[in-house]
Every structure is written in C-alpha cells, then in structure tokens.
DRENKOL-911172 format. One record per atom (N, C-alpha, C): x, y, z. Coordinates in nm, 4 decimals. Atoms other than C-alpha are relative to their C-alpha. Example, Ala and Ser with C-alpha at 12.3 -4.5 7.8 and 13.67 -1.06 7.14 Angstrom:
DRENKOL-911172
REC; x; y; z
REC; 0.0890; -0.1190; 0.0000
REC; 1.2300; -0.4500; 0.7800
REC; 0.0900; 0.1200; 0.0000
REC; -0.0820; -0.1190; -0.0060
REC; 1.3670; -0.1060; 0.7140
REC; -0.0770; 0.1090; 0.0730
END
This chain:
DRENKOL-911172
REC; x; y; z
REC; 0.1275; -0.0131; -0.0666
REC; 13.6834; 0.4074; -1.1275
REC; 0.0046; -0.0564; 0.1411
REC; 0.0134; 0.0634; -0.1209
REC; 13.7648; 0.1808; -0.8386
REC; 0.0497; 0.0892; 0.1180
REC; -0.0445; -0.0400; -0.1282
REC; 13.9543; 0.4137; -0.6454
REC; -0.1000; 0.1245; 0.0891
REC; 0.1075; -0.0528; -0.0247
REC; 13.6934; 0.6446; -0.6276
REC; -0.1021; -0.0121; 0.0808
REC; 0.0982; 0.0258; -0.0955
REC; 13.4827; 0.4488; -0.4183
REC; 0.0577; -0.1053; 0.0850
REC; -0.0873; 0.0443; -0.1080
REC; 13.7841; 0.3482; -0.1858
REC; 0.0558; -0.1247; -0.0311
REC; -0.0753; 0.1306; 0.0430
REC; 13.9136; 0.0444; -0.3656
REC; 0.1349; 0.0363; -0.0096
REC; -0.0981; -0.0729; 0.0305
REC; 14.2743; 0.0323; -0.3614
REC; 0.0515; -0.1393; -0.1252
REC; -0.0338; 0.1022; 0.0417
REC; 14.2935; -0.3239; -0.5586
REC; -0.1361; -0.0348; -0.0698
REC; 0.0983; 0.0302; 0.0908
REC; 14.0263; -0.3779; -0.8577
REC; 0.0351; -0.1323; -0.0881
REC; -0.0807; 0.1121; 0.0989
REC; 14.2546; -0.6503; -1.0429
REC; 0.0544; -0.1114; 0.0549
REC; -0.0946; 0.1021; -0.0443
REC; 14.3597; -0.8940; -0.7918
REC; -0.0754; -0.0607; 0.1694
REC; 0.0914; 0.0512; -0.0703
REC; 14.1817; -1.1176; -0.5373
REC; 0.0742; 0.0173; 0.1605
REC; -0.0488; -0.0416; -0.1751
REC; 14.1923; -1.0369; -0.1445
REC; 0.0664; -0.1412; 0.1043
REC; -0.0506; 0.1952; -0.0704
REC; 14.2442; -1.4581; -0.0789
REC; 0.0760; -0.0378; -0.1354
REC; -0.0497; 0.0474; 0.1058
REC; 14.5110; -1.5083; -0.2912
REC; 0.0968; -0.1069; -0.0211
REC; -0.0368; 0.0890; 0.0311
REC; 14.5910; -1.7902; -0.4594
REC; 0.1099; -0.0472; -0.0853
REC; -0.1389; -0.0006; 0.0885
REC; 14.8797; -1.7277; -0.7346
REC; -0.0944; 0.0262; -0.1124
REC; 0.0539; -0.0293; 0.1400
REC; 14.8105; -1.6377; -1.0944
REC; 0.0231; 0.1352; -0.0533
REC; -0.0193; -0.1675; 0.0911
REC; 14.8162; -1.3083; -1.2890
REC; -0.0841; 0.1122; 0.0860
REC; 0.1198; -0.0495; -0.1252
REC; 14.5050; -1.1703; -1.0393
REC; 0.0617; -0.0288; 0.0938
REC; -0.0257; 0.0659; -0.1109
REC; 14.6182; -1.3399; -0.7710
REC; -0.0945; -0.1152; 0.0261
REC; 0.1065; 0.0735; -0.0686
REC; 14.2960; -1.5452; -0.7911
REC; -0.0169; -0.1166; -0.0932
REC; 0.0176; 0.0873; 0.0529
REC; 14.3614; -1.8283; -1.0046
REC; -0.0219; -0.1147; 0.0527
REC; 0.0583; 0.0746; -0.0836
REC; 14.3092; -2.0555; -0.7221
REC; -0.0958; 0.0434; 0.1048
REC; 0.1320; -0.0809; -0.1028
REC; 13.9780; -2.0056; -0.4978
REC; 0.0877; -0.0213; 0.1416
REC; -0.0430; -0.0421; -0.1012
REC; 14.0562; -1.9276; -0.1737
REC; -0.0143; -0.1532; 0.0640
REC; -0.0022; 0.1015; -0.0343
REC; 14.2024; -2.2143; 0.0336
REC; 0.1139; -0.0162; 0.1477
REC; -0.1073; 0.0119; -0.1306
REC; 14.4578; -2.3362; 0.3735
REC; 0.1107; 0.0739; -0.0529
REC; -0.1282; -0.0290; 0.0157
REC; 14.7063; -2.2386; 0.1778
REC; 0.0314; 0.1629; -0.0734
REC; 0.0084; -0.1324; 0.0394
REC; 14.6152; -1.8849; 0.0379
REC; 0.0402; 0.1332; 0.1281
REC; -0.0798; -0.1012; -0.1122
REC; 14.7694; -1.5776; 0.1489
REC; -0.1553; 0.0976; 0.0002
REC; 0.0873; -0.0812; -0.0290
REC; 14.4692; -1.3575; 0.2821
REC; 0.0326; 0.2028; 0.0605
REC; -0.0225; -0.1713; -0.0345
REC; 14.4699; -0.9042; 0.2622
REC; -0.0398; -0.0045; 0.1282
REC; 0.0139; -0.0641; -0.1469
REC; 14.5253; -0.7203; 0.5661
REC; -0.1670; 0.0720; 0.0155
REC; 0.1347; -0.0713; -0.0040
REC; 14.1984; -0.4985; 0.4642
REC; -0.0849; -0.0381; -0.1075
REC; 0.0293; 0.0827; 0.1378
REC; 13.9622; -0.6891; 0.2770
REC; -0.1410; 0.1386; -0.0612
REC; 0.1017; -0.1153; 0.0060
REC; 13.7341; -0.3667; 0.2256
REC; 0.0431; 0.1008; -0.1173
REC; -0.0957; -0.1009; 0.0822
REC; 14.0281; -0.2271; -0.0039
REC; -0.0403; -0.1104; -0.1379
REC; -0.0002; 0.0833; 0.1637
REC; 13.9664; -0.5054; -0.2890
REC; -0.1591; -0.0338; -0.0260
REC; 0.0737; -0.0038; 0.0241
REC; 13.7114; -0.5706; -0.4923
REC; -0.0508; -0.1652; -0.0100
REC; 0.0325; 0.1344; 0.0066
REC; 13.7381; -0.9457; -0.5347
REC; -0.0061; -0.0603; 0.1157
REC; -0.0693; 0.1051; -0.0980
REC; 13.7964; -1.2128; -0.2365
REC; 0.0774; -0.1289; -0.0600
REC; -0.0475; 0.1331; 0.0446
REC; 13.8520; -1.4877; -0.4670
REC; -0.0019; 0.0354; -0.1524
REC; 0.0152; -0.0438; 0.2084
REC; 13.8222; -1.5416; -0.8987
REC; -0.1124; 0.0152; 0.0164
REC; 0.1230; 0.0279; 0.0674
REC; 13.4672; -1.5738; -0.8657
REC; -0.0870; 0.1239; 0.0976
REC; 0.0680; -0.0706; -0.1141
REC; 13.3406; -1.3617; -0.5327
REC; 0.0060; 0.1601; 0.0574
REC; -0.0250; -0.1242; -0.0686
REC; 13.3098; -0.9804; -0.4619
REC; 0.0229; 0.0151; 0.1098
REC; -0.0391; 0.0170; -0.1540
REC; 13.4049; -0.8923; -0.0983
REC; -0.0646; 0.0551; 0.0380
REC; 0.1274; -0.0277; -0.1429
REC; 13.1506; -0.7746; 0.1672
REC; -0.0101; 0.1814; -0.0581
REC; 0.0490; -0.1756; 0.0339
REC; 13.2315; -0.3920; 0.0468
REC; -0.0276; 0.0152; -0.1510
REC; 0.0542; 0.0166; 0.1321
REC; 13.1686; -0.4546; -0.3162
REC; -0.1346; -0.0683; -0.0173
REC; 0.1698; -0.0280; 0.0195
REC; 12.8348; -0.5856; -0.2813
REC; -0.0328; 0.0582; 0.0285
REC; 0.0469; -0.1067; -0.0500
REC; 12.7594; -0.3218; -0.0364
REC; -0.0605; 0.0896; -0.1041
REC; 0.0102; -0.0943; 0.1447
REC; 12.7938; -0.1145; -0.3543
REC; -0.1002; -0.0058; -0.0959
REC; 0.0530; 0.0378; 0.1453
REC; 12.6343; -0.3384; -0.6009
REC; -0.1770; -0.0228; 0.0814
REC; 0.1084; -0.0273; -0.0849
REC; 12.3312; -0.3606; -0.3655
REC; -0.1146; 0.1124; -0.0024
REC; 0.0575; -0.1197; -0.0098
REC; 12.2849; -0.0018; -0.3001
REC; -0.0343; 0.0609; -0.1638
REC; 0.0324; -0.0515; 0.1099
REC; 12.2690; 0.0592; -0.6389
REC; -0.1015; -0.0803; -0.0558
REC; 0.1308; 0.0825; 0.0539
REC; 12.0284; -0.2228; -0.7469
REC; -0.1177; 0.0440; 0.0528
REC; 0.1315; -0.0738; -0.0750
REC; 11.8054; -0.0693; -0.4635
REC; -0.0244; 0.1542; -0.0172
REC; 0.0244; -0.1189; 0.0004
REC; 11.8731; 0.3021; -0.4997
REC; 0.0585; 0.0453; -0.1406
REC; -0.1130; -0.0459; 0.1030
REC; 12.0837; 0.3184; -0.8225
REC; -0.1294; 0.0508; -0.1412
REC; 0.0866; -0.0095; 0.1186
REC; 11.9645; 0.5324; -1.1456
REC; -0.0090; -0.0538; -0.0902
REC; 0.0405; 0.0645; 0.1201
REC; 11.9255; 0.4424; -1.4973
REC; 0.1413; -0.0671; -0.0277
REC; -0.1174; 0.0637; 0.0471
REC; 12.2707; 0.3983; -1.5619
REC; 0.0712; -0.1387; 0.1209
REC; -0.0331; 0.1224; -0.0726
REC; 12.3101; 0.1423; -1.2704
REC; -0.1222; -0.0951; -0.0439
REC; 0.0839; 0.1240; 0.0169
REC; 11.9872; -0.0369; -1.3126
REC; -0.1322; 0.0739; -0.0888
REC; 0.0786; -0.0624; 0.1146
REC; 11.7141; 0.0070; -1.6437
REC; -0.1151; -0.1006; 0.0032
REC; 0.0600; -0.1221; 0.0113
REC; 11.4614; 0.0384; -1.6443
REC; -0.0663; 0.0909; 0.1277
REC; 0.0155; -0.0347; -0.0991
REC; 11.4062; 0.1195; -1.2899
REC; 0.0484; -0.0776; 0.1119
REC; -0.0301; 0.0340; -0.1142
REC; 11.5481; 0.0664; -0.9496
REC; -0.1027; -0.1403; 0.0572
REC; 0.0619; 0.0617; -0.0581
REC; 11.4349; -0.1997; -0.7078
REC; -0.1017; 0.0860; 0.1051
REC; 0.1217; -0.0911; -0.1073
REC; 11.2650; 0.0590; -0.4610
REC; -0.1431; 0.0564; -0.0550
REC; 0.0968; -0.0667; 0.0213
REC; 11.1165; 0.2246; -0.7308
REC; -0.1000; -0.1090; -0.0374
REC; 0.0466; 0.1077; 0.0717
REC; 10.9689; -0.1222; -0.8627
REC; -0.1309; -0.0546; 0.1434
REC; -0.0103; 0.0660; -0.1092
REC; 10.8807; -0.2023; -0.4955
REC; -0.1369; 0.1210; 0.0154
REC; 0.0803; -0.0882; 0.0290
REC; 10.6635; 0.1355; -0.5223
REC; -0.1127; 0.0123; -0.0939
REC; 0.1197; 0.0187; 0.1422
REC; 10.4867; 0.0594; -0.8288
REC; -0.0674; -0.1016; -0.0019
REC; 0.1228; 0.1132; -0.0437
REC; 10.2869; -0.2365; -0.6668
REC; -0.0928; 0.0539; 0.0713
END
C-alpha cells in the first residue's frame, strides 16, 4: 500500500538509529538521517514524517468511511 502513495520505505525509520527498523533508537547526534525524508513513512520509532501526516490529515478532514467512521471532520464541521 505504501508505495502507492509514493513511499519508498514503510518499515524503517528516516533518523536512523540501528535495530531491525532502523528505529530502535529515537533520533539523536549520532543517527544516520535519509536523503529524502518524504520517501519514508516513519522519522523515528514513534513519529510519522511531515508527508505521512500530510496523508493522515487529509483523510481525517476529507477521508470516507473507510478512513474515518462515522464521518469526516469537514463533514462534522458542517453539521453544526
């Protein structure tokens, strides 16, 4: 699913720290940091990166049933 919406790295953190992910340590002086952080989905173990909320955003605000139930934030935002 990730590549689909331009991810090229769904499994492994963009500030990486060592581990099986790469993100078993949070991002720190000593972490190696991606060339394109727009390509991964993580930054760290715990943090999506600037283009993965983008995502998770647009869908909380515009997304249908299967992103958000029982209605969007716009449409919620409408029904006041």
């Amino acid at each position: 699913m990730h590549e689909s919406l331009g991810f090229e790295s769904a499994n492994s953190a963009c500030c990486s720290g060592g581990g099986r992910f790469e993100g078993i340590v949070p991002c720190g002086p000593s972490s190696k940091i991606c060339q394109d952080r727009s390509k991964y989905v993580f930054w760290d173990p715990y943090h999506p990166t600037d283009a993965a909320n983008v995502i998770i955003a647009k869908r909380l605000l515009d997304g249908n049933s299967a992103d958000i139930w029982p209605i969007n934030v716009r449409q919620l935002l409408a029904s006041s």
